[in-house]
VOBA-1610 file (N, C-alpha, C; in pm, whole numbers, padded with zeros to 5 digits, always signed):
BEGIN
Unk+02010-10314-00416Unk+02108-10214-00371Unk+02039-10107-00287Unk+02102-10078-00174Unk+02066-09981-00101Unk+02080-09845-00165Unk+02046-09724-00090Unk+02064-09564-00143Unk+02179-09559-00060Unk+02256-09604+00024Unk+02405-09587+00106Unk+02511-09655-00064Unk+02473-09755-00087Unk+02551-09833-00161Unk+02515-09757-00350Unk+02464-09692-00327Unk+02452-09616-00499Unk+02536-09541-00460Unk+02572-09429-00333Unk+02648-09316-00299Unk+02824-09363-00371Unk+02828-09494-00327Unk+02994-09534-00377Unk+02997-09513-00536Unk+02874-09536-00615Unk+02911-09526-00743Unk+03010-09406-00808Unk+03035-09396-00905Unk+03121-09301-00997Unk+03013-09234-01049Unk+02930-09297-01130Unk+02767-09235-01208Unk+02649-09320-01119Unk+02573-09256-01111Unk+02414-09274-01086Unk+02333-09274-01175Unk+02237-09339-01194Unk+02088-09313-01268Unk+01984-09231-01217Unk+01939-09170-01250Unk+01826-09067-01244Unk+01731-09185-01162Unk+01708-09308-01149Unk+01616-09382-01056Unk+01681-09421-00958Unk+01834-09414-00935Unk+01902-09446-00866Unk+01910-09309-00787Unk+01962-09217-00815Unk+01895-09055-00755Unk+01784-09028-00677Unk+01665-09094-00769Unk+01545-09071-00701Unk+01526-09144-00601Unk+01600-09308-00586Unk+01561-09330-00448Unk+01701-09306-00347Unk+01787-09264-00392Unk+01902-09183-00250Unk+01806-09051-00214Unk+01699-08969-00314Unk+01653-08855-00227Unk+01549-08902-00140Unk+01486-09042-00184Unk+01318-09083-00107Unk+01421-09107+00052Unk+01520-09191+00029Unk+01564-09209+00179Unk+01599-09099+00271Unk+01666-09033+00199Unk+01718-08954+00334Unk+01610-08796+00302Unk+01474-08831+00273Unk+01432-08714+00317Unk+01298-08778+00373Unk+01371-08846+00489Unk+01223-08973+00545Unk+01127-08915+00571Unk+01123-08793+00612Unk+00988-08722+00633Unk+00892-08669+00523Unk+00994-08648+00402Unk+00859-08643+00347Unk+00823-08513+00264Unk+00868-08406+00315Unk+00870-08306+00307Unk+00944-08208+00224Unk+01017-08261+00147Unk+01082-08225-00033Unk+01204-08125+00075Unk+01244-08152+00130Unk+01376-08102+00149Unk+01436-08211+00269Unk+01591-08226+00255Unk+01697-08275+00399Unk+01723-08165+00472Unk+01681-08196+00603Unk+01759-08063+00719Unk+01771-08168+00808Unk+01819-08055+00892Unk+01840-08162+01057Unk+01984-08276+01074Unk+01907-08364+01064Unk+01944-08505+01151Unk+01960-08581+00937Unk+01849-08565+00889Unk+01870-08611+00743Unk+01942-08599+00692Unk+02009-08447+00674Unk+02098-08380+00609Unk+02217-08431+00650Unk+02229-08463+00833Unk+02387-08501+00856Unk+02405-08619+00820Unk+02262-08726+00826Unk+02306-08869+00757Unk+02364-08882+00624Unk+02316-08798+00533Unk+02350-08808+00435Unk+02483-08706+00414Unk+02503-08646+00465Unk+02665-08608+00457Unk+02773-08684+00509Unk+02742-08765+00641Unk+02831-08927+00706Unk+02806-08995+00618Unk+02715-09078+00558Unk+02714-09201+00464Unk+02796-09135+00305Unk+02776-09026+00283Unk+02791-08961+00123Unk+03007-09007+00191Unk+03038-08954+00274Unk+03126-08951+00283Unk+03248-09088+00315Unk+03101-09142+00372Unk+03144-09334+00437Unk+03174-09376+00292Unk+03067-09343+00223Unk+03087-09442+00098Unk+03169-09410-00011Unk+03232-09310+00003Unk+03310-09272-00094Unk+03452-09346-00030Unk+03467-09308+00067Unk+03573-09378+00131Unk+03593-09539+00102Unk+03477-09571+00101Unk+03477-09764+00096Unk+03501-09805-00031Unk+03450-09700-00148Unk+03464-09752-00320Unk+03603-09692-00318Unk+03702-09642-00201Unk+03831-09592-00310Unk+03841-09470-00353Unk+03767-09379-00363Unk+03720-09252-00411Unk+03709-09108-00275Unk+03762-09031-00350Unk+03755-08927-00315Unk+03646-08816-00335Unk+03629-08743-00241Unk+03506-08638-00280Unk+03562-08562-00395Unk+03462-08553-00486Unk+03436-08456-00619Unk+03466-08302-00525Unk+03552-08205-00639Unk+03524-08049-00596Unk+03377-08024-00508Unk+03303-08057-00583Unk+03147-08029-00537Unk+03087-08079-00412Unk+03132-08227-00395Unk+03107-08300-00271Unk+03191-08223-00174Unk+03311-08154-00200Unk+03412-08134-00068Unk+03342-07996-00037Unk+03276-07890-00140Unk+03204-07825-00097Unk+03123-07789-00038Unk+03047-07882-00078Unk+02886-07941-00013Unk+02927-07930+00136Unk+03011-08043+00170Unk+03008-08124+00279Unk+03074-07977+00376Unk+03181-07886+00320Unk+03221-07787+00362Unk+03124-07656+00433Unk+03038-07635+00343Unk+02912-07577+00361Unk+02786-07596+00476Unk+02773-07793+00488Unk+02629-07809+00546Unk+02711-07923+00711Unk+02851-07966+00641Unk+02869-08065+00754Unk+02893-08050+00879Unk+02904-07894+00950Unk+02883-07830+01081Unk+02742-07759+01076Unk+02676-07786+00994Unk+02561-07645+01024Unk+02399-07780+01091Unk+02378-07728+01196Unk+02270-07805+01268Unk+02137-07749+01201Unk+02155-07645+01076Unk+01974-07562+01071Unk+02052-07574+00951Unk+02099-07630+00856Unk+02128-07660+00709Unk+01993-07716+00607Unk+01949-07693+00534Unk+01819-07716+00440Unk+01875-07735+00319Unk+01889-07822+00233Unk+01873-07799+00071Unk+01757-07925+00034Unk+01752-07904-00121Unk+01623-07957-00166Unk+01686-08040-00253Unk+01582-08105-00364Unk+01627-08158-00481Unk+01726-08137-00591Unk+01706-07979-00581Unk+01796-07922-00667Unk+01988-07854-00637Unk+01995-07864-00510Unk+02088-07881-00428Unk+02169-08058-00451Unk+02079-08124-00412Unk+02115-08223-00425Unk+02221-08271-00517Unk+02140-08240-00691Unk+02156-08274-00837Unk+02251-08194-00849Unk+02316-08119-00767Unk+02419-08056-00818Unk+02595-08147-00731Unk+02540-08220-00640Unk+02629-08249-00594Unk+02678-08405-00623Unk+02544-08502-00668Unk+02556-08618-00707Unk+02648-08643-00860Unk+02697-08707-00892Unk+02734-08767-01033Unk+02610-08819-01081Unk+02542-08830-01192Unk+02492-08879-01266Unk+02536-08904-01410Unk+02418-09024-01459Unk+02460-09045-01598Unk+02387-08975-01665Unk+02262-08880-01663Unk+02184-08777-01702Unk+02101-08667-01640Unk+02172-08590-01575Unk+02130-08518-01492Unk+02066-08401-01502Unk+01955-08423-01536Unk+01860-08336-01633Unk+01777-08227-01520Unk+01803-08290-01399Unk+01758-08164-01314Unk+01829-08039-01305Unk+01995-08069-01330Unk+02042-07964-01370Unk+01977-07810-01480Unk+01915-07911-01543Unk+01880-07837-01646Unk+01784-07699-01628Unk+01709-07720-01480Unk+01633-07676-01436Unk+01675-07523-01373Unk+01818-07513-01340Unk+01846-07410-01306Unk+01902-07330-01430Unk+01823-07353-01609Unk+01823-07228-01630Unk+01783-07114-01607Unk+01759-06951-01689Unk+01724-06859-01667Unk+01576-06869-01579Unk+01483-06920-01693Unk+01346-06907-01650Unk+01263-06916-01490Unk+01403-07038-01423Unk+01361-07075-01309Unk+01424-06979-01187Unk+01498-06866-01207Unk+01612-06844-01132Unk+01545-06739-01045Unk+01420-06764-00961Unk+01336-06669-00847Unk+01187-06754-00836Unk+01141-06729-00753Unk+01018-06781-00739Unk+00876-06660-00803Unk+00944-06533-00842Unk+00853-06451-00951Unk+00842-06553-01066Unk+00950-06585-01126Unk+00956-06664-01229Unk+00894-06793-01223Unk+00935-06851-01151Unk+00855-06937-01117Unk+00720-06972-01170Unk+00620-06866-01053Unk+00506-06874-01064Unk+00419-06792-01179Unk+00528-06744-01253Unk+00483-06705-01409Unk+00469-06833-01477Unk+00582-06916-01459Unk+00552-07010-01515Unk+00495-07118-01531Unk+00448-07116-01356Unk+00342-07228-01318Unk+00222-07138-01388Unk+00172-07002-01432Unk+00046-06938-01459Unk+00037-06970-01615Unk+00183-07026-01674Unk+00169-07026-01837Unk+00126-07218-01844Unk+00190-07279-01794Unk+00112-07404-01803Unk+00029-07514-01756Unk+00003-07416-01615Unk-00174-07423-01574Unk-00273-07386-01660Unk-00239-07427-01762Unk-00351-07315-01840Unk-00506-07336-01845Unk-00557-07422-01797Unk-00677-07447-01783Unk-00738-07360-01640Unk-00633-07338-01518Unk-00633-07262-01382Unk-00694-07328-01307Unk-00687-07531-01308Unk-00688-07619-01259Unk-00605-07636-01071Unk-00536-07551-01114Unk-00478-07589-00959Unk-00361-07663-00960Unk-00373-07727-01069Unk-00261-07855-01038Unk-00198-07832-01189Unk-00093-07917-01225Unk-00051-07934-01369Unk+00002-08095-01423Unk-00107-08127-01523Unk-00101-08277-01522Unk+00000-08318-01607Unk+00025-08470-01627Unk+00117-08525-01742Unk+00152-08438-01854Unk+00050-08438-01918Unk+00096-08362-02056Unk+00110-08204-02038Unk+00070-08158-01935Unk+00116-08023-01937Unk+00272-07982-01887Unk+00283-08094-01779Unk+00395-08115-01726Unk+00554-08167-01846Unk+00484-08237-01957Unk+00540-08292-02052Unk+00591-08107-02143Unk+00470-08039-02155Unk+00506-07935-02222Unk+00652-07866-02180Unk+00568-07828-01993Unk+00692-07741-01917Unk+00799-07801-01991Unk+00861-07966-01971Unk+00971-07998-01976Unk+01015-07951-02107Unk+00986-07988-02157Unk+01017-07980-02326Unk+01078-07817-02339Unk+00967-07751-02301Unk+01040-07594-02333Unk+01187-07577-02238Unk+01154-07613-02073Unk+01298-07573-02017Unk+01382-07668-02091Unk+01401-07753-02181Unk+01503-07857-02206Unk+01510-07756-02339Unk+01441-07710-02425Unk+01495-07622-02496Unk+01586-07507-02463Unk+01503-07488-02365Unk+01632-07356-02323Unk+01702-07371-02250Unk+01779-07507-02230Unk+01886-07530-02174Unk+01973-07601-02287Unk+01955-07566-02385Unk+01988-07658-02533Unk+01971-07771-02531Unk+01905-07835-02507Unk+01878-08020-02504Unk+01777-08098-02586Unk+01838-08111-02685Unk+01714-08186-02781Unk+01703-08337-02736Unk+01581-08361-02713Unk+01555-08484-02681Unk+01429-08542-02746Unk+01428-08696-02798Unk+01300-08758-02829Unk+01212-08727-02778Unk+01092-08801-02835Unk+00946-08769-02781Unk+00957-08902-02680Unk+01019-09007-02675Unk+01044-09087-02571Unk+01104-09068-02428Unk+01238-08984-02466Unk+01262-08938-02387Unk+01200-08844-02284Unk+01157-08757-02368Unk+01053-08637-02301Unk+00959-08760-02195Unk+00923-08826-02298Unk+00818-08936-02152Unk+00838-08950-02069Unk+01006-08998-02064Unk+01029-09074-01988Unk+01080-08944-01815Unk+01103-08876-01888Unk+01186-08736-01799Unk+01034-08720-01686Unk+00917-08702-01768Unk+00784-08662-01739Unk+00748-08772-01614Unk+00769-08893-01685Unk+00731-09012-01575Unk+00823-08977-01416Unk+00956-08979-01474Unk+01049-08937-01328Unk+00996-08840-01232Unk+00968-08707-01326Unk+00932-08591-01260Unk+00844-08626-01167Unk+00736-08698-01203Unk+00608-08744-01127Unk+00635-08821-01038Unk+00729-08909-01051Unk+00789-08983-00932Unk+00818-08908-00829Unk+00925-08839-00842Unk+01025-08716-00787Unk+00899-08672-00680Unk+00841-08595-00760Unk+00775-08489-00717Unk+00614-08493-00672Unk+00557-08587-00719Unk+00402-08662-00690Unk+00396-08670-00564Unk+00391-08590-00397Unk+00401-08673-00334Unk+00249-08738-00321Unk+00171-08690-00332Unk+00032-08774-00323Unk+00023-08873-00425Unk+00057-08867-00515Unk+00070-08992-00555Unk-00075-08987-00664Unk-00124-08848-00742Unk-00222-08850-00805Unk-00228-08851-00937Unk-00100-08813-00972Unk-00100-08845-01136Unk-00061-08702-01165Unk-00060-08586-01103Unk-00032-08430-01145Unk+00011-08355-01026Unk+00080-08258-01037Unk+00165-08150-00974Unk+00097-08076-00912Unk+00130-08007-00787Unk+00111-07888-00732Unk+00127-07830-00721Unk+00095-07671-00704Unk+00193-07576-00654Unk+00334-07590-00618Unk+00311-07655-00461Unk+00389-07690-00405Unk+00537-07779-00420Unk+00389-07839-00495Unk+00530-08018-00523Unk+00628-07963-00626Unk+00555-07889-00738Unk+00665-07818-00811Unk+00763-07766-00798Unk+00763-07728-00716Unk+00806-07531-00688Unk+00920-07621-00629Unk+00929-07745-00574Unk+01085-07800-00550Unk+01188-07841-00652Unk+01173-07752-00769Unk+01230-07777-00868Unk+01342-07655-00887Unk+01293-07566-00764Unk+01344-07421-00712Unk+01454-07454-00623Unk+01575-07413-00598Unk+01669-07394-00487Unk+01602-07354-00348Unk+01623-07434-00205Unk+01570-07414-00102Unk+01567-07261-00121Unk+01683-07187-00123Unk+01702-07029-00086Unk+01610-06971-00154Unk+01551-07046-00314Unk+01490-06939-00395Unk+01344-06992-00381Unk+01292-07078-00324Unk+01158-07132-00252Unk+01092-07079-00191Unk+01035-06989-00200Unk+00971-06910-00087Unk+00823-06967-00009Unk+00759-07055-00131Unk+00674-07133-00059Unk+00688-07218+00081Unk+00823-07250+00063Unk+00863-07318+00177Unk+00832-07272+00336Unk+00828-07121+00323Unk+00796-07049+00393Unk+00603-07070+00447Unk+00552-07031+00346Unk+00442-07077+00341Unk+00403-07173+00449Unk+00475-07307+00408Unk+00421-07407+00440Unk+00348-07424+00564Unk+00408-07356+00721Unk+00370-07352+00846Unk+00254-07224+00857Unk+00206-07171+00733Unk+00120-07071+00784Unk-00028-07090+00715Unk-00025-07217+00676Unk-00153-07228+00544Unk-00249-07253+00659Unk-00382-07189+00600Unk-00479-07218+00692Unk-00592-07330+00672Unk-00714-07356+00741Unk-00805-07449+00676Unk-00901-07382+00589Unk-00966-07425+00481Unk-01069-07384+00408Unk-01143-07257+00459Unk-01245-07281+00596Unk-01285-07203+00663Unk-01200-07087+00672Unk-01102-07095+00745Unk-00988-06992+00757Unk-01002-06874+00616Unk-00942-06971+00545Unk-00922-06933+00457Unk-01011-06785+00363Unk-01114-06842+00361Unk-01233-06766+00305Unk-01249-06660+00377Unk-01283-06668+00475Unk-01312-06559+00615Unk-01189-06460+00560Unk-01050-06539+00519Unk-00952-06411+00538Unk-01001-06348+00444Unk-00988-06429+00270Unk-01026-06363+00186Unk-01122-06213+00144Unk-01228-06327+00242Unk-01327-06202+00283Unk-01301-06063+00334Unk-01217-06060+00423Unk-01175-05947+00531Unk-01101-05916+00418Unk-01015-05942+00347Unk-00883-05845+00293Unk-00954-05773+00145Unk-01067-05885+00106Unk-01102-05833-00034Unk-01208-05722-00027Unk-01178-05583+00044Unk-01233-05484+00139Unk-01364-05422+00081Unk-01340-05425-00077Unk-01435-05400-00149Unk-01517-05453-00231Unk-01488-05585-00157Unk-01613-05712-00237Unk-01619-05727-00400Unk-01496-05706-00432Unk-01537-05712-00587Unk-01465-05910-00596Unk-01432-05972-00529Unk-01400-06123-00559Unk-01254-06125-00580Unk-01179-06049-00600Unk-01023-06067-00628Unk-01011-05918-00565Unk-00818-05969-00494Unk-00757-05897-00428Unk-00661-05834-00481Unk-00661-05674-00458Unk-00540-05633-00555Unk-00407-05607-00490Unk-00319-05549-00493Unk-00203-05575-00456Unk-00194-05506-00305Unk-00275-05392-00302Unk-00260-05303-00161Unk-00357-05372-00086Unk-00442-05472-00128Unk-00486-05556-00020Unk-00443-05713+00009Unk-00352-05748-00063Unk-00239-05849-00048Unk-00088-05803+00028Unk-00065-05650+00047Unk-00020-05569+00128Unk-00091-05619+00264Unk-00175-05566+00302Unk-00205-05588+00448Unk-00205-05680+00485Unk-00297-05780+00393Unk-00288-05956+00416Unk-00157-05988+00491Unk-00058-05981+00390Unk+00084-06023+00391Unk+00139-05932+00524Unk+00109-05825+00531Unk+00194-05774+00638Unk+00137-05813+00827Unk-00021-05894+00802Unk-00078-05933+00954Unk-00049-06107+00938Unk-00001-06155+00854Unk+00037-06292+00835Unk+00209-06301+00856Unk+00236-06182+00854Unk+00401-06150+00903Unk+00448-06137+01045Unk+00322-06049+01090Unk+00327-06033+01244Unk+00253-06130+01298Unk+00186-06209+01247Unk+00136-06329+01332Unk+00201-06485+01348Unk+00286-06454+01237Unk+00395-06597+01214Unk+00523-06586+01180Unk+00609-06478+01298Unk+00700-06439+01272Unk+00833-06524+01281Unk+00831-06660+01328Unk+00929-06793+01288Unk+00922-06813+01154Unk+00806-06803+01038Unk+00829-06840+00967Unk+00814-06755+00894Unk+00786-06657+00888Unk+00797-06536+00801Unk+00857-06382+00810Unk+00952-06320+00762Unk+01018-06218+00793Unk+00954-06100+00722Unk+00914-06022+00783Unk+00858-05851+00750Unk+00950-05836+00678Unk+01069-05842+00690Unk+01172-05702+00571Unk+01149-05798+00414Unk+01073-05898+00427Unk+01104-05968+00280Unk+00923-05962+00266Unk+00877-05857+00290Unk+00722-05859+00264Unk+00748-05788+00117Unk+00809-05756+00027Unk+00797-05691-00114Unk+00839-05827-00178Unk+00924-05941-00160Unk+00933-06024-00239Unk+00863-06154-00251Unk+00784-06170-00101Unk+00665-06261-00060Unk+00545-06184-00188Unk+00518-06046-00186Unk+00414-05982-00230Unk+00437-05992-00421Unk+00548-06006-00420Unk+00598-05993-00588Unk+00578-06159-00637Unk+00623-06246-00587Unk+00594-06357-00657Unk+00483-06368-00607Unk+00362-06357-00520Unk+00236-06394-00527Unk+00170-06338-00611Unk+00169-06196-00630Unk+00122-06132-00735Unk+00151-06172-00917Unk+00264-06244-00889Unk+00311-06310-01037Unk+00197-06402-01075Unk+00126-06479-00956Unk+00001-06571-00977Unk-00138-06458-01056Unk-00136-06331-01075Unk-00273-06285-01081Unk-00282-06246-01246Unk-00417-06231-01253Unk-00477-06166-01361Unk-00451-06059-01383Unk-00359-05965-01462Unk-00386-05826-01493Unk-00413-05765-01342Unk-00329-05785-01252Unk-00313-05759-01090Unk-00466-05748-00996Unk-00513-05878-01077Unk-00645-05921-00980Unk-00558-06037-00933Unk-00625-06058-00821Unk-00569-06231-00765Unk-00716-06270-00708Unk-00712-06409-00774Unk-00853-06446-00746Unk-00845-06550-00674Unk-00969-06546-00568Unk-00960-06658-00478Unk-00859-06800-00507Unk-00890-06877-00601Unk-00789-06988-00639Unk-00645-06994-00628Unk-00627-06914-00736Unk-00467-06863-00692Unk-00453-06858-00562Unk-00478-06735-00471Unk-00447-06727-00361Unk-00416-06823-00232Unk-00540-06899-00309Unk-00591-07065-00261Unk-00448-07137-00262Unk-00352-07140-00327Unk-00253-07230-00368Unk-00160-07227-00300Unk-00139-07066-00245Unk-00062-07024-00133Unk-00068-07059-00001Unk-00190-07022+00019Unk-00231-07013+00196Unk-00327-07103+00223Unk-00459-07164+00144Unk-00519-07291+00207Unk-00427-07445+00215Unk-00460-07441+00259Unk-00395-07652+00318Unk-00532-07734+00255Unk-00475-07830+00220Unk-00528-07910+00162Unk-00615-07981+00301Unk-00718-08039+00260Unk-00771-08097+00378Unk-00869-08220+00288Unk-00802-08322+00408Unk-00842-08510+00330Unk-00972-08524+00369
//
């Protein structure tokens, strides 16, 4: 079965989900815009038509919302709100805890806990477990596996066995993503350090907030497509959610603004 031909269903499977999002986000890049976004609003709509079916409240919304807009973006979690499923546990994700990217990255700082960079299987197994508590959802220790295995699917795009910053953080609403932003301004290693260097003014190894101020405000005026000055207090608030007792130490910072390099 194709990802056009799951769209006619009534319910979906969570693997059936995961590959309608691998298709139409061919690039790669944990969100549909563009040209993606309109395929999948023509086919979402072809195929409802062909099974007999009418758009759900949600679908007529959706489609109301993104099916004239040429600069339209949503993510995974956009998505899961518009599909039927038979367990749609990404929902679950937009409880409290997740609802900003401050939060967020509190919460990527509580189960990184080693300050690995990344967050593997079983830590990833933890996250779940707690947001499925606080979305009331008791589930097996099988289940929990199995949620864990998906996630990694979902969201692995390298394909290493554990999470990133990044890859995570699409567990966030495009609007409430701010990394996304990020993405066009990360620099190389080299880069990187040199900035560190320059901003961390007083050489003590971590940057405190009035020098994540300036950082942020010459990375505003230098990449002003992808980054807006009037939102330099909420760029500055969830990065700072990454620090120590309002040190931010190279690594962290690292997660933000270096690019990975193969």
């Amino acid at each position: 079965m194709t990802a056009e031909t799951h769209l006619q269903g009534v319910e979906i499977s969570a693997a059936q989900f995961f590959e309608i999002w691998h298709h139409y986000d061919s690039d790669g890049n944990g969100f549909m815009d563009g040209k993606e976004l309109q395929n999948f609003i023509q086919e979402l709509q072809q195929a409802r038509k062909k099974a007999g079916l009418d758009l759900t409240p949600e679908m007529k919304a959706f489609v109301d919302q993104y099916g004239k807009s040429t600069d339209g973006k949503i993510g995974i979690v956009e998505l899961a709100q518009v599909l039927p499923t038979e367990e749609n546990f990404l929902l679950f994700f937009r409880c409290q805890q997740l609802k900003s990217s401050e939060d967020f990255m509190q919460t990527w700082r509580k189960y990184d806990s080693d300050h690995s960079g990344f967050i593997d299987s079983e830590e990833l197994k933890s996250f779940l477990k707690d947001l499925l508590q606080k979305a009331n959802k008791q589930i097996d220790d099988s289940k929990l596996t199995e949620y864990t295995e998906i996630m990694l699917r979902m969201f692995d795009a390298n394909n290493d066995g554990k999470l990133e910053l990044t890859e995570l953080a699409r567990l966030l609403p495009v609007q409430e993503n701010f990394l996304i932003k990020f993405q066009g301004v990360k620099m190389c290693a080299k880069e990187f350090n040199n900035a560190f260097e320059m901003y961390d003014q007083d050489g003590n190894g971590y940057i405190d907030e009035n020098e994540l101020d300036a950082l942020l405000k010459d990375l505003c005026e230098k990449n002003k497509k992808e980054l807006d000055i009037t939102n330099l207090a909420t760029y500055k608030k969830s990065i700072m959610a990454l620090s120590d007792g309002g040190k931010l130490y190279r690594a962290e910072l690292a997660l933000i603004l270096c690019a990975e390099e193969n």
